[in-house]
PyMOL Python script that loads the backbone (N, CA, C, O; Angstrom):
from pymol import cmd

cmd.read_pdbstr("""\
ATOM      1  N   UNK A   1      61.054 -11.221  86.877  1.00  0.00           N
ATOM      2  CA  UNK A   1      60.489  -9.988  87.389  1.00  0.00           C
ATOM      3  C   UNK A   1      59.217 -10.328  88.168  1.00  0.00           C
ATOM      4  O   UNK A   1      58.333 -10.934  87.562  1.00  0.00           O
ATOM      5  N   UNK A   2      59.050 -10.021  89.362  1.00  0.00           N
ATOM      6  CA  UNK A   2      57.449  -9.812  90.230  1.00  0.00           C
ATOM      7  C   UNK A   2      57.101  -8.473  90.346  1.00  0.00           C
ATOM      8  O   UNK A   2      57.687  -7.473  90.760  1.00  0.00           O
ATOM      9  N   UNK A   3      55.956  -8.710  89.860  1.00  0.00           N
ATOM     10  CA  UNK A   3      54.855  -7.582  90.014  1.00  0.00           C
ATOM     11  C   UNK A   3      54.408  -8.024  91.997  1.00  0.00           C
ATOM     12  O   UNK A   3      54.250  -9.145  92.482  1.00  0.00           O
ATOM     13  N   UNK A   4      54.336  -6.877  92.583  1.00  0.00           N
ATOM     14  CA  UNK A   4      53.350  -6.338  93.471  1.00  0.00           C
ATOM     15  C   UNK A   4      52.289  -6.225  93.677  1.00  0.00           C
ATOM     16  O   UNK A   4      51.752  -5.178  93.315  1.00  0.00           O
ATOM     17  N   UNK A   5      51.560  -7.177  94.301  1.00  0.00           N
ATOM     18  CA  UNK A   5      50.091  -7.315  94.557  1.00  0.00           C
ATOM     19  C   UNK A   5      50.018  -5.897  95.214  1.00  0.00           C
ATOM     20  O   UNK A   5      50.903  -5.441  95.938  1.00  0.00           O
ATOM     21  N   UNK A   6      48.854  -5.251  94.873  1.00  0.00           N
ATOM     22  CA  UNK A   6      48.198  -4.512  95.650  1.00  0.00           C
ATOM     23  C   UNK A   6      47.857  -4.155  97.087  1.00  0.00           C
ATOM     24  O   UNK A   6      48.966  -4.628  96.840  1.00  0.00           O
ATOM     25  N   UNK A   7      47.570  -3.884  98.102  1.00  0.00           N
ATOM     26  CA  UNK A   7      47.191  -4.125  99.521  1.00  0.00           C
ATOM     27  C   UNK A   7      45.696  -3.776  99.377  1.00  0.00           C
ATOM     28  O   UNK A   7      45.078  -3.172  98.499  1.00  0.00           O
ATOM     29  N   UNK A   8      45.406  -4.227 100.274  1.00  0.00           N
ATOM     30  CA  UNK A   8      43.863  -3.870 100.597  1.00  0.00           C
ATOM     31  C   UNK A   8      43.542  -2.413 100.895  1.00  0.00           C
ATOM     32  O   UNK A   8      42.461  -1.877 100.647  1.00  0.00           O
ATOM     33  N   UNK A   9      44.814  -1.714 101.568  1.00  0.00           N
ATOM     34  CA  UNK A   9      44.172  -0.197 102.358  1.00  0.00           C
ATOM     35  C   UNK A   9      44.866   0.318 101.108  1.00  0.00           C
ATOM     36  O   UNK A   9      45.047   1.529 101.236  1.00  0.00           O
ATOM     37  N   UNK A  10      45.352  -0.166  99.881  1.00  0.00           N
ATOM     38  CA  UNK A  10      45.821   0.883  98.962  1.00  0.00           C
ATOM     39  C   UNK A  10      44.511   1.129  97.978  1.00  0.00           C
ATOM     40  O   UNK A  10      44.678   1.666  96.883  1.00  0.00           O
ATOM     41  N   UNK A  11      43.070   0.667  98.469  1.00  0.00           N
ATOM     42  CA  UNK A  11      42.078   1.410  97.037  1.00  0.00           C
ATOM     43  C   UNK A  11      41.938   2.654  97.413  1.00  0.00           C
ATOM     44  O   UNK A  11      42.351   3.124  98.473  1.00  0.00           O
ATOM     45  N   UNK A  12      41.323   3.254  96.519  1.00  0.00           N
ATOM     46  CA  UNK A  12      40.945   4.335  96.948  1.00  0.00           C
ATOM     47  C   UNK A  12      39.353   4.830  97.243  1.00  0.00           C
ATOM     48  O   UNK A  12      38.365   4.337  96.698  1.00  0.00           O
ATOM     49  N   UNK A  13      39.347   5.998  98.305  1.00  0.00           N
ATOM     50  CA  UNK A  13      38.488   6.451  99.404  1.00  0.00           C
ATOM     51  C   UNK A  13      37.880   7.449  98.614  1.00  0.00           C
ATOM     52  O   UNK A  13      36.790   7.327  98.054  1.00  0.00           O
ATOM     53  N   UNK A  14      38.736   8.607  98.580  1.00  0.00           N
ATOM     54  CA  UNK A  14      38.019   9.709  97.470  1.00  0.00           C
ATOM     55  C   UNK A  14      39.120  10.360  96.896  1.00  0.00           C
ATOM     56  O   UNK A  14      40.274   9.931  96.922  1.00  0.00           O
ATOM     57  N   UNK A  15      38.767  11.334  96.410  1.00  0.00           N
ATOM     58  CA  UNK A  15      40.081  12.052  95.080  1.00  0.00           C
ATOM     59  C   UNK A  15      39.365  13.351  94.753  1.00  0.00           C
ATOM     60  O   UNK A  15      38.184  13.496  94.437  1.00  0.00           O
ATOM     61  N   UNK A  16      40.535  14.474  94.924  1.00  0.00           N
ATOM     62  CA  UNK A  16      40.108  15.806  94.864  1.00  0.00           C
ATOM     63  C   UNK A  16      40.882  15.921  93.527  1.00  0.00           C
ATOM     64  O   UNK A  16      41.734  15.105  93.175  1.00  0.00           O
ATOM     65  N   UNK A  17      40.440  17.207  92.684  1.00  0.00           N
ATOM     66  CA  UNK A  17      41.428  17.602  91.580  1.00  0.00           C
ATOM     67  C   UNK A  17      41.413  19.280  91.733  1.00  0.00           C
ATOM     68  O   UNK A  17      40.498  20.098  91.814  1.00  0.00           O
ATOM     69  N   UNK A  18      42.551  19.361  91.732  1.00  0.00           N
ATOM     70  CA  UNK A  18      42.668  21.055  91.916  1.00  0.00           C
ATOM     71  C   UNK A  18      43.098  21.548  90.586  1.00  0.00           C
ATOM     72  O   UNK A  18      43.321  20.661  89.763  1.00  0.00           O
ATOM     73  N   UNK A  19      43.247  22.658  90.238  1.00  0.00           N
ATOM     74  CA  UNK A  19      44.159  23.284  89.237  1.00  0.00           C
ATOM     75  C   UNK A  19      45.455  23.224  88.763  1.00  0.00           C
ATOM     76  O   UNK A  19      46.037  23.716  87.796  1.00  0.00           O
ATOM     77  N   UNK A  20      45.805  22.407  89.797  1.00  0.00           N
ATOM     78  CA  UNK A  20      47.432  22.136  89.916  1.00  0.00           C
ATOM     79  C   UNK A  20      48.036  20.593  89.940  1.00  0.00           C
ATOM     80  O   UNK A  20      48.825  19.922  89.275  1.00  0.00           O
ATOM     81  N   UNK A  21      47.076  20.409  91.270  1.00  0.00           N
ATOM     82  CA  UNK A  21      46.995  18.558  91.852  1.00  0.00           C
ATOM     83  C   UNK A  21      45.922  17.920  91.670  1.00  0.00           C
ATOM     84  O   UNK A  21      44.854  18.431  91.334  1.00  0.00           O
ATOM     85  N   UNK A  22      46.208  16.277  91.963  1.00  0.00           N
ATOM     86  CA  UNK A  22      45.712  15.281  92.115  1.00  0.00           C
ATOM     87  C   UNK A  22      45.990  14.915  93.419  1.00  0.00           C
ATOM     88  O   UNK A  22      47.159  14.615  93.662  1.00  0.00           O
ATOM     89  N   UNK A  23      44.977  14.862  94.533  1.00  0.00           N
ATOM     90  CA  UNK A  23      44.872  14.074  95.573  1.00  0.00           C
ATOM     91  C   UNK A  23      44.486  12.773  95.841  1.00  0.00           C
ATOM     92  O   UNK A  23      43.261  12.880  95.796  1.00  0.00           O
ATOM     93  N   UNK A  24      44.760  11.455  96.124  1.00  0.00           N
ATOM     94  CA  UNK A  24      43.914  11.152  96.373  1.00  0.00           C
ATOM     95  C   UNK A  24      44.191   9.972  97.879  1.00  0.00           C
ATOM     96  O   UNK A  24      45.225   9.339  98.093  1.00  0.00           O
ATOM     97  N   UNK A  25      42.658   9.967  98.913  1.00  0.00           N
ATOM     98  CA  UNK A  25      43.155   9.495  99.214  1.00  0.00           C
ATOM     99  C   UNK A  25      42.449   7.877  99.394  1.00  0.00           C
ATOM    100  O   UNK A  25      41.387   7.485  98.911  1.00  0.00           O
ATOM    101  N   UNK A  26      43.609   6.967 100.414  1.00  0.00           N
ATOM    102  CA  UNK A  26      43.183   5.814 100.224  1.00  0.00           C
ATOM    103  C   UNK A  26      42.764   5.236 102.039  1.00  0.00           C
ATOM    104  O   UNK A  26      42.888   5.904 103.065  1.00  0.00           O
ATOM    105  N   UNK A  27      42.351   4.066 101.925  1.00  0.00           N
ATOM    106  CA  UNK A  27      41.735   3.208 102.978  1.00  0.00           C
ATOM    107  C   UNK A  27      42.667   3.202 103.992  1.00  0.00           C
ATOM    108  O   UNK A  27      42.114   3.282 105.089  1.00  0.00           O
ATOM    109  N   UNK A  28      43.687   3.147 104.041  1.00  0.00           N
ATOM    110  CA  UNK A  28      45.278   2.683 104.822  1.00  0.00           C
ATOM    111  C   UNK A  28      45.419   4.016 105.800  1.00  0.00           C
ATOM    112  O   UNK A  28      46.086   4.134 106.828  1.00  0.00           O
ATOM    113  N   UNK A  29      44.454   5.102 105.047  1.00  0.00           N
ATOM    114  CA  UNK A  29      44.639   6.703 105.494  1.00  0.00           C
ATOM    115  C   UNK A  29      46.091   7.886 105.005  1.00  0.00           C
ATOM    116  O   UNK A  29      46.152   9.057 105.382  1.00  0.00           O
ATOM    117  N   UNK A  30      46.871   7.367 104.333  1.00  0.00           N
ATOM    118  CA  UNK A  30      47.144   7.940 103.450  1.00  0.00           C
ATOM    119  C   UNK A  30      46.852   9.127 102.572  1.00  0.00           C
ATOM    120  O   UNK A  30      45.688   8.915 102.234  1.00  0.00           O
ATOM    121  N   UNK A  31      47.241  10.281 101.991  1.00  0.00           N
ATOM    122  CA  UNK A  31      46.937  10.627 100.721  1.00  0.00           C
ATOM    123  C   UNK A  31      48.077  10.913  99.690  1.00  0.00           C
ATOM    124  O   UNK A  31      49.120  11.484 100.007  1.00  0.00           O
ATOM    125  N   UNK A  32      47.841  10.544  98.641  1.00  0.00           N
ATOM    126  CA  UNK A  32      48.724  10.564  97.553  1.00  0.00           C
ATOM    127  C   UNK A  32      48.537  12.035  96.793  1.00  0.00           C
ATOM    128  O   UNK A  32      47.400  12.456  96.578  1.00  0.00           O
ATOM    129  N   UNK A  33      49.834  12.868  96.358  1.00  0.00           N
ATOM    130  CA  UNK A  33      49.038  14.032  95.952  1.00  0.00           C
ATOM    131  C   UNK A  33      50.068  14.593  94.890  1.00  0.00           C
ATOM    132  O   UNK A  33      51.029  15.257  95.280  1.00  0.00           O
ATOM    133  N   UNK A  34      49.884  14.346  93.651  1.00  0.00           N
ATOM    134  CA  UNK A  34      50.419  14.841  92.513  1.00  0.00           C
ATOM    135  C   UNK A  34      50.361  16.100  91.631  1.00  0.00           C
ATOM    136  O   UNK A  34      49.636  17.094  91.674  1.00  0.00           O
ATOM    137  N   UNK A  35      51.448  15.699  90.749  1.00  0.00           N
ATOM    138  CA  UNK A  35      50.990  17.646  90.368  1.00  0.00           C
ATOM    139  C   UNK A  35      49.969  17.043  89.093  1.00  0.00           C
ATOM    140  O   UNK A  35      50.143  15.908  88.649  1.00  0.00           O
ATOM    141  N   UNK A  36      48.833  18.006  88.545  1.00  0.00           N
ATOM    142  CA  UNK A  36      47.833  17.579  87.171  1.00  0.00           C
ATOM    143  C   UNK A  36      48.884  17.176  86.191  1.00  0.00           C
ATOM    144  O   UNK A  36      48.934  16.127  85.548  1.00  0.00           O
ATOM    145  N   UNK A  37      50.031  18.563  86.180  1.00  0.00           N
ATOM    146  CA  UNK A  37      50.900  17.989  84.643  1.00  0.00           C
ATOM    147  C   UNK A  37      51.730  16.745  84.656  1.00  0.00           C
ATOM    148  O   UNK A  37      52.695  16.670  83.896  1.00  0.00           O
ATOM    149  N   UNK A  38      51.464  15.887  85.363  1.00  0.00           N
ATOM    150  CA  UNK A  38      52.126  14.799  84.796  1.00  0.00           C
ATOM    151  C   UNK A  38      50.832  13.927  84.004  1.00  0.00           C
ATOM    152  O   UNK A  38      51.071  12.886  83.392  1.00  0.00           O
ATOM    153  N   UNK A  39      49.804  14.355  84.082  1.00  0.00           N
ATOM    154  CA  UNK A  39      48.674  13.410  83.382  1.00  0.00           C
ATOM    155  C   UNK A  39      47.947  14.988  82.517  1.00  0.00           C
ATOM    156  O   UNK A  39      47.419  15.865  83.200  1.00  0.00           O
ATOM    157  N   UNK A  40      48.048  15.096  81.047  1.00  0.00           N
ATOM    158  CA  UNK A  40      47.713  16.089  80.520  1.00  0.00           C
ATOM    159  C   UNK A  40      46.450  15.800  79.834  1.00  0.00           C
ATOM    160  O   UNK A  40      45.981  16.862  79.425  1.00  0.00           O
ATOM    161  N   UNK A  41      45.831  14.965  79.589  1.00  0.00           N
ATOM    162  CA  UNK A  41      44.239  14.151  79.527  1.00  0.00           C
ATOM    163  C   UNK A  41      43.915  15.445  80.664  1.00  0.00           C
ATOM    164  O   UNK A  41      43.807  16.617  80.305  1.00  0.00           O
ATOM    165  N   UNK A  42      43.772  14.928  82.245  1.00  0.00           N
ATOM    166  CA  UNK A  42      43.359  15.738  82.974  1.00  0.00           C
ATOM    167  C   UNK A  42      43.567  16.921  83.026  1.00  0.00           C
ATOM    168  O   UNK A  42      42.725  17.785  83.271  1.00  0.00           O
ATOM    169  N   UNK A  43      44.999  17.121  82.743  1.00  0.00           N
ATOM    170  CA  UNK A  43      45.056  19.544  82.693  1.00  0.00           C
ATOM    171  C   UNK A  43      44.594  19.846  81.699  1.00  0.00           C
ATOM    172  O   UNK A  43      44.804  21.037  81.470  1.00  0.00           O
ATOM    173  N   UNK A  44      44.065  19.376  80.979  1.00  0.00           N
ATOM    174  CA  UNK A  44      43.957  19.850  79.700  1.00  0.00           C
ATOM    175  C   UNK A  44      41.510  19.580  79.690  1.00  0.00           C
ATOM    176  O   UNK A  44      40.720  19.938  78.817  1.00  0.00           O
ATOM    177  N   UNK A  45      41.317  19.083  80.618  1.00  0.00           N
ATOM    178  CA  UNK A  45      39.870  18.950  80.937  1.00  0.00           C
ATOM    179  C   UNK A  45      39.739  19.696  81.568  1.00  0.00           C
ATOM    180  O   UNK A  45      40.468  20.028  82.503  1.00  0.00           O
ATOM    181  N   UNK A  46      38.355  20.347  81.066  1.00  0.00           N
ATOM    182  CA  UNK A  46      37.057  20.849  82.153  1.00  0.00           C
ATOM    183  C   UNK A  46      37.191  20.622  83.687  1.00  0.00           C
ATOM    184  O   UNK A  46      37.813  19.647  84.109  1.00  0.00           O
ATOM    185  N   UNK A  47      36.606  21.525  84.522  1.00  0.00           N
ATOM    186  CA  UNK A  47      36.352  20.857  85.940  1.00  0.00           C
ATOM    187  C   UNK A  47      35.388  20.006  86.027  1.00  0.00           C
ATOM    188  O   UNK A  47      35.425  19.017  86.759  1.00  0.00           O
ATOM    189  N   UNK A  48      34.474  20.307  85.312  1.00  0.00           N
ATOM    190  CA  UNK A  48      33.368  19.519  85.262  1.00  0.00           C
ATOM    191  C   UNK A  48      33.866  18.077  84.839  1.00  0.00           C
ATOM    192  O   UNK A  48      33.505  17.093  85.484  1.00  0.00           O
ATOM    193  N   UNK A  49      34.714  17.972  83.731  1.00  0.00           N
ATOM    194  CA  UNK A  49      35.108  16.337  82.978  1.00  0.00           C
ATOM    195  C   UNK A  49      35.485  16.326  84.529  1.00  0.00           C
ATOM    196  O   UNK A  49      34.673  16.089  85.423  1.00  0.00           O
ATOM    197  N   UNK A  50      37.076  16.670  84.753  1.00  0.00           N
ATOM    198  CA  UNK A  50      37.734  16.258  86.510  1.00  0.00           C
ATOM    199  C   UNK A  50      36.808  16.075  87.682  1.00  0.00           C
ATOM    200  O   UNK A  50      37.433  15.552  88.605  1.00  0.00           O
ATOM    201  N   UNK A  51      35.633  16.295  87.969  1.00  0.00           N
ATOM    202  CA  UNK A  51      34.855  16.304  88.832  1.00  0.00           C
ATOM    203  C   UNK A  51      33.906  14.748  88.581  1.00  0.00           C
ATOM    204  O   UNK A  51      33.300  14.258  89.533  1.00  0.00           O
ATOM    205  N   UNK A  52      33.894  14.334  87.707  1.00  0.00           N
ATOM    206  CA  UNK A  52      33.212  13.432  87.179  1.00  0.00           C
ATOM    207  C   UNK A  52      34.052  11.980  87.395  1.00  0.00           C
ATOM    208  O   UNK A  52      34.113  11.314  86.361  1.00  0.00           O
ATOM    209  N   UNK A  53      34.659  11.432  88.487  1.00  0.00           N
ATOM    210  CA  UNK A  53      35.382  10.173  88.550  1.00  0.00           C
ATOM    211  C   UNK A  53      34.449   8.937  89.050  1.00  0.00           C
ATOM    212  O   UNK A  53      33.323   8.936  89.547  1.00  0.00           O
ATOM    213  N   UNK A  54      35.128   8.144  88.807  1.00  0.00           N
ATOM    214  CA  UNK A  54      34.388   6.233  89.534  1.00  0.00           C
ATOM    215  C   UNK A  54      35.534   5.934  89.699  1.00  0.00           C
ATOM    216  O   UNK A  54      36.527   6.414  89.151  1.00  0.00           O
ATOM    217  N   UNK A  55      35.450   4.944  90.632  1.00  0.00           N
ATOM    218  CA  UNK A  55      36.322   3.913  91.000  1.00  0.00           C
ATOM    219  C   UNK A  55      36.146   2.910  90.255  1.00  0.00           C
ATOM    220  O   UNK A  55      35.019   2.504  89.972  1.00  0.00           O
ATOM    221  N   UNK A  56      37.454   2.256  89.745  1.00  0.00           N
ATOM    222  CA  UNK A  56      37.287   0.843  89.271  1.00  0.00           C
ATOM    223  C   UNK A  56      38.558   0.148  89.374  1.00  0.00           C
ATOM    224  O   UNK A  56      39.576   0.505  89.967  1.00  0.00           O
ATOM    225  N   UNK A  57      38.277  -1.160  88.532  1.00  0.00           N
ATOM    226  CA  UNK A  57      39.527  -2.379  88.900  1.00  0.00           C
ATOM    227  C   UNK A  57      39.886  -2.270  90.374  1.00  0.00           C
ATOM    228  O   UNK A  57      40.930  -1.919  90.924  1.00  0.00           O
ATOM    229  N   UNK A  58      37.766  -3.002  91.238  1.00  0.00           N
ATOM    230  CA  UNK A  58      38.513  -3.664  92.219  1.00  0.00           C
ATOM    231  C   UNK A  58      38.688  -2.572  93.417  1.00  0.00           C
ATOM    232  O   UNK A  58      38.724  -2.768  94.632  1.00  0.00           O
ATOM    233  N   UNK A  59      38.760  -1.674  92.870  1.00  0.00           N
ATOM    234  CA  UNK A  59      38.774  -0.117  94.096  1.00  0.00           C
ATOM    235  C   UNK A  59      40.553   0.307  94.136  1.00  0.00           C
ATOM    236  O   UNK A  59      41.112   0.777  95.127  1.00  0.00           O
ATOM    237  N   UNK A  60      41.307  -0.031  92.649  1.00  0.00           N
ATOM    238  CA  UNK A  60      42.820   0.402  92.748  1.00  0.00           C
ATOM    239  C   UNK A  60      42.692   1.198  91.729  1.00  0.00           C
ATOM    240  O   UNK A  60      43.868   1.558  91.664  1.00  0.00           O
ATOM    241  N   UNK A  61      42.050   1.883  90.679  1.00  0.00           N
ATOM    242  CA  UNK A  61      41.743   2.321  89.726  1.00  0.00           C
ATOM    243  C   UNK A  61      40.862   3.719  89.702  1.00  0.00           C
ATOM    244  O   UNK A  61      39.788   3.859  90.286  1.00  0.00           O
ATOM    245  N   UNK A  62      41.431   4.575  89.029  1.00  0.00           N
ATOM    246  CA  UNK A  62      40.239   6.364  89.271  1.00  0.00           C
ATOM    247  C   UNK A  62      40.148   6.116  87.558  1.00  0.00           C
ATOM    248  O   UNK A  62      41.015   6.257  86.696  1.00  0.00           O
ATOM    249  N   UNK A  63      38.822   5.720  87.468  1.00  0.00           N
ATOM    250  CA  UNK A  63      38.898   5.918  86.194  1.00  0.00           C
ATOM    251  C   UNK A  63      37.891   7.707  85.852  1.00  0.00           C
ATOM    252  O   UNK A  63      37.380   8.222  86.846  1.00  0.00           O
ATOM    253  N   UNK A  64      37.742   8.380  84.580  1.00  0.00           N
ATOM    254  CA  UNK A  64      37.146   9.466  84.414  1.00  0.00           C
ATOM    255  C   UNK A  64      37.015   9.135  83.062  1.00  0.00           C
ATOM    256  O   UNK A  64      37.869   9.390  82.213  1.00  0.00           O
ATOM    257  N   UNK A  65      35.911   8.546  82.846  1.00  0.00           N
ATOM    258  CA  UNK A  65      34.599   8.630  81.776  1.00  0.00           C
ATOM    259  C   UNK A  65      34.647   9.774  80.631  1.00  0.00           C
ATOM    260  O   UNK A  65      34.700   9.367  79.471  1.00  0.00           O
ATOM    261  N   UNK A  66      34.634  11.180  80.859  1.00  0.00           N
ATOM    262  CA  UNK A  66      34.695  11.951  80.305  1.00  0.00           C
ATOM    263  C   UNK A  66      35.933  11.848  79.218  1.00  0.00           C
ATOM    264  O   UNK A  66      35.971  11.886  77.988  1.00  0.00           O
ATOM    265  N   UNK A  67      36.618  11.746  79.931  1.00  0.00           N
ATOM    266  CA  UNK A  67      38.071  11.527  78.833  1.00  0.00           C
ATOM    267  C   UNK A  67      39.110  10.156  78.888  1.00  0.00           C
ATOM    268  O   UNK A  67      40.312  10.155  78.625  1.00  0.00           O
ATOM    269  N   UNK A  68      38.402   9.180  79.244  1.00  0.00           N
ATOM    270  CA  UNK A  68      39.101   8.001  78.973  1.00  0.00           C
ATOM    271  C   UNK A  68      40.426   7.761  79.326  1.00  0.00           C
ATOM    272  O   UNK A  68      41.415   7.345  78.722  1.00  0.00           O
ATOM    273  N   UNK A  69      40.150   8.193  80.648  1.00  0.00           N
ATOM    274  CA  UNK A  69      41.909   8.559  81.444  1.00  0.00           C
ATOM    275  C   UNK A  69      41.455   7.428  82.625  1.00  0.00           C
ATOM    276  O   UNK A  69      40.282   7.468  82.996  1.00  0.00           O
ATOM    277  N   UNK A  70      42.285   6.512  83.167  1.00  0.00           N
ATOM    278  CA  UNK A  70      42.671   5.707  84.094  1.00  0.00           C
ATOM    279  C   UNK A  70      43.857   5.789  84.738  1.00  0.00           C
ATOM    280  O   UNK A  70      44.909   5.417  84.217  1.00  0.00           O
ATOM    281  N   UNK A  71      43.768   6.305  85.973  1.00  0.00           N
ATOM    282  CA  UNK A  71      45.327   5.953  86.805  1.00  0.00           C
ATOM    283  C   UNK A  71      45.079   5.242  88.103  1.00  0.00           C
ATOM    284  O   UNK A  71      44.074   5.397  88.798  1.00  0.00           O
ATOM    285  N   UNK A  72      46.333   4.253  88.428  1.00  0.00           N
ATOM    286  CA  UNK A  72      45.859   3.263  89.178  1.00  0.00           C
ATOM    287  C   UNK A  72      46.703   3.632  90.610  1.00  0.00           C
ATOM    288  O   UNK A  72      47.677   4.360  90.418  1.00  0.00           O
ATOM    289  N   UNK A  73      46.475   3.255  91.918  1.00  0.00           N
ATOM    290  CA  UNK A  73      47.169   3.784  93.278  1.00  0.00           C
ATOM    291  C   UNK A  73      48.390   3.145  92.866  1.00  0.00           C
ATOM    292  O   UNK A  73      49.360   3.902  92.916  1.00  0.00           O
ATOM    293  N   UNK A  74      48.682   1.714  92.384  1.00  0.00           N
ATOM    294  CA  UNK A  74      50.503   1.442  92.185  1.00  0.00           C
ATOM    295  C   UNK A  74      50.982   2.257  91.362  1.00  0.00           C
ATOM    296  O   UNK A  74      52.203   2.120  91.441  1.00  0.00           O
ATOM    297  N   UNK A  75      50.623   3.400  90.256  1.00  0.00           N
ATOM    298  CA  UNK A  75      51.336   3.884  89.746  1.00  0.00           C
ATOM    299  C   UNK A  75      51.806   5.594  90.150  1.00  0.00           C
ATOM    300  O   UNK A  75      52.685   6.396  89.835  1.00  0.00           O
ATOM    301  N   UNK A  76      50.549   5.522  91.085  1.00  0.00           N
ATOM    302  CA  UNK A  76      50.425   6.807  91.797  1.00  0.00           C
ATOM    303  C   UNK A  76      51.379   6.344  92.869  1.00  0.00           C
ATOM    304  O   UNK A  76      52.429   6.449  92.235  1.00  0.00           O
ATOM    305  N   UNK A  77      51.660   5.994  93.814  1.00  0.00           N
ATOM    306  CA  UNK A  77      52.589   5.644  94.947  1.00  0.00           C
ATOM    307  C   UNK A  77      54.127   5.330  94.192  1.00  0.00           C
ATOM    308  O   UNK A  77      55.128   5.636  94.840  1.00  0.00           O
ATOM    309  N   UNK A  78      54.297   4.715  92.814  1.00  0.00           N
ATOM    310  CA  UNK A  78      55.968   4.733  92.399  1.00  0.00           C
ATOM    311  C   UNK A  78      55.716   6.010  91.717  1.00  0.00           C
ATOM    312  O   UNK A  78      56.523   6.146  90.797  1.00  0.00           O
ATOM    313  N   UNK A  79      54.769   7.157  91.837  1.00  0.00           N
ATOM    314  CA  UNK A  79      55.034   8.727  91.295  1.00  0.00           C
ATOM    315  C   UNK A  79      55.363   8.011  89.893  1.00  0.00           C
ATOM    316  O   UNK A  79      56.555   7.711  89.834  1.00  0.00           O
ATOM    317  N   UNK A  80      54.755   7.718  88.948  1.00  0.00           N
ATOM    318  CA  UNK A  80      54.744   7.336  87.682  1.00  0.00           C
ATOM    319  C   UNK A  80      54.030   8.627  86.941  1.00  0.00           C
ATOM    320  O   UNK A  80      52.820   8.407  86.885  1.00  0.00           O
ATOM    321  N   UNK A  81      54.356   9.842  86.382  1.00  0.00           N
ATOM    322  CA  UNK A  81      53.586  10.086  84.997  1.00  0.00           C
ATOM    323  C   UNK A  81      53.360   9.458  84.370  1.00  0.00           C
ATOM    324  O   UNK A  81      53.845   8.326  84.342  1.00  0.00           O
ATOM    325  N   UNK A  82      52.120  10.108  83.198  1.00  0.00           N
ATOM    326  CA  UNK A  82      51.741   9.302  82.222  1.00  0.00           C
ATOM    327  C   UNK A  82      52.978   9.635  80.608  1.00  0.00           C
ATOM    328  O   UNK A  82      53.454  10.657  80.113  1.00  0.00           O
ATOM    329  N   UNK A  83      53.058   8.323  80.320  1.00  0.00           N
ATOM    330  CA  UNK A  83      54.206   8.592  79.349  1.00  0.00           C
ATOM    331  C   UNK A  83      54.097   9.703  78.340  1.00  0.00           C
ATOM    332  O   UNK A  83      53.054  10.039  77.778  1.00  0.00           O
ATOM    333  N   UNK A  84      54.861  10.046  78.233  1.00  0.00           N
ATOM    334  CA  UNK A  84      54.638  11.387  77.183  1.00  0.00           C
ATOM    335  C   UNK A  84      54.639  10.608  75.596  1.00  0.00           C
ATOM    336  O   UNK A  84      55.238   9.602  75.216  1.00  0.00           O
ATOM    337  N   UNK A  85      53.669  11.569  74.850  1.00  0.00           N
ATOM    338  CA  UNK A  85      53.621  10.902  73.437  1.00  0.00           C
ATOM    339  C   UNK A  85      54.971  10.762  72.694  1.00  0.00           C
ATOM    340  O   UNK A  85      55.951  11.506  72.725  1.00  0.00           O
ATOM    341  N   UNK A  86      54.783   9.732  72.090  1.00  0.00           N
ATOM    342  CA  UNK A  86      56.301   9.945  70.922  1.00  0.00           C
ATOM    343  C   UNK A  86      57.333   8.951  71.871  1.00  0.00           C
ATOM    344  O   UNK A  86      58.200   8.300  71.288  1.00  0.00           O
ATOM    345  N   UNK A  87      57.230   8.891  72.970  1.00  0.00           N
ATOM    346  CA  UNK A  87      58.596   7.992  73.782  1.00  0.00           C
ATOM    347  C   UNK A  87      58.247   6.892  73.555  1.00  0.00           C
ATOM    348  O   UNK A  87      57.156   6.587  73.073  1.00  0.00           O
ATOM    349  N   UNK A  88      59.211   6.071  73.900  1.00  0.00           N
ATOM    350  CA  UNK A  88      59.316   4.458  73.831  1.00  0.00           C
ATOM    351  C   UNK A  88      59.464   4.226  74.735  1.00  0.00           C
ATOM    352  O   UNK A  88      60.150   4.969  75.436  1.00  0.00           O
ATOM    353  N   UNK A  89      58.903   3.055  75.247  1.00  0.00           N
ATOM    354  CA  UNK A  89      59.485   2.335  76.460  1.00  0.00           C
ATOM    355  C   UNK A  89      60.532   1.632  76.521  1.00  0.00           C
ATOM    356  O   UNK A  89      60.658   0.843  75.584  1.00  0.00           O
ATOM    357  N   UNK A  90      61.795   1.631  77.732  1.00  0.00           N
ATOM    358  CA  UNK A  90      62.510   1.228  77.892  1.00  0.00           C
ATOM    359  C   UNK A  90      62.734  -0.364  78.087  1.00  0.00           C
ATOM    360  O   UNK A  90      63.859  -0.805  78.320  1.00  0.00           O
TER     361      UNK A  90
END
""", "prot")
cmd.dss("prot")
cmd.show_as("cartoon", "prot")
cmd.util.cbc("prot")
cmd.orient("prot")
């Protein structure tokens, strides 16, 4: 199995959070734009927690402090939710 290096224009630039979505976009000019409920850490936060992001790992990484939620642009671009509790991985 190979993993996928990253690209350079895939970090990310900035990131909006709406009531609904996750935007975000990246260097390449792109934007990636998801619905909140696939990451329930975030629908389930404050605007204020959602308003509160850094970049990390490198500039491929949105991490949010407030609630200890990390999602990275490779998992955002294969449209990955976050696994739901109780499942197993395949």
């Amino acid at each position: 199995m190979t993993t996928l290096e990253p690209k350079a224009g895939e970090r990310v630039l900035n990131v909006r959070v709406t009531d609904d979505t996750i935007s975000v976009d990246l260097y390449d000019g792109r934007t990636i734009t998801v619905p909140l409920a696939w990451y329930p850490r975030l629908l389930h936060a404050s605007s204020k927690q959602r308003a509160n992001w850094e970049i990390a790992g490198a500039g491929y990484v949105i991490h949010w402090p407030d609630i200890d939620e990390d999602l990275s642009t490779q998992g955002l671009l294969r449209g990955a939710p976050a696994p739901r509790v109780g499942s197993k991985a395949a």
